[in-house]
C-alpha positions, 0 to 999 in steps of 0.5 A: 630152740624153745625160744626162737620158734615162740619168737618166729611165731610172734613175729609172723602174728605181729603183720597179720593182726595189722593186715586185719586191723587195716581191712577192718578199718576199710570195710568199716570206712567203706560201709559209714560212706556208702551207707550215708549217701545211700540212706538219704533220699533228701534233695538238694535245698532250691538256691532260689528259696535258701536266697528269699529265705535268708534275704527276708529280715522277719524270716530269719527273726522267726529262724532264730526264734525256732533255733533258740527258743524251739531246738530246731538245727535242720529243715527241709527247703523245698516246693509245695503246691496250694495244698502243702503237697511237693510239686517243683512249681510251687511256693518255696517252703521251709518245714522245721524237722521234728519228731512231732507238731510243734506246740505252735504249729503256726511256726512248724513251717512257712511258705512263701507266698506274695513276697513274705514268708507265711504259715503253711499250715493257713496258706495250705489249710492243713490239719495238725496231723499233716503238719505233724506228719511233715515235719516227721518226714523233714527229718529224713528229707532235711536238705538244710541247717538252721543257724543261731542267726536264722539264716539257712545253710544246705547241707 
């Protein structure tokens, strides 16, 4: 009789230990999902600057410089206004996301300016500290991925 009772116990453990391995597995699926598109507040790569950027032969040299000899992977595409600052009718521009200035900062980011790709820190005039503070904020705000070619891709 001893038996059959630690048998019935077991058997009855066996489908709840999965139910909670299951409800485990969703909660935690749930959570990676809602958390992931809740925690990024980027916006969506312009098509108009991903096209100017990957149509440009010395755009994508300097991507592929950034990509090999930098360590850059992603990049927020977006509009900038004379002083570097986000407006939707401004120049297209491109910042390399890292965690502090690039060591050339003329490199760090590019806006499009007169049909080339230029420094946004000359086109902008801005200061090291704002071009640091922009290529900080890219890592949250990437909406793009630098490949080996330089070309970009939205994420």
């Amino acid at each position: 009789m001893e038996g059959s009772g630690n048998g019935q116990a077991a058997d009855f453990r066996l489908p709840l230990i999965a139910a909670g391995a299951i409800l485990l597995a969703t909660l935690v699926g749930a959570v990676v999902l809602l958390g992931g598109s809740s925690s990024s507040k980027a916006r969506a790569a312009p098509a108009r600057c991903l096209s100017l950027w990957n149509g440009d032969p010395r755009a994508r040299a300097l991507g592929s410089h950034n990509f090999s000899g930098h360590g850059y992977e992603l990049t927020e595409v977006t509009y900038v206004d004379g002083a570097g600052d986000p407006s939707p009718r401004g120049s297209c521009a491109v910042v390399f996301a890292s965690p502090s200035l690039d060591p050339e900062p003329f490199v760090a980011a590019r806006a499009y300016r007169a049909g080339r790709w230029v420094s946004l820190r000359a086109f902008a005039g801005l200061t090291d500290l704002r071009l640091a503070e922009l290529q900080s904020a890219a890592r949250e705000d990437a909406n793009a991925v630098l490949r080996s070619d330089g070309t970009l891709a939205p994420i």
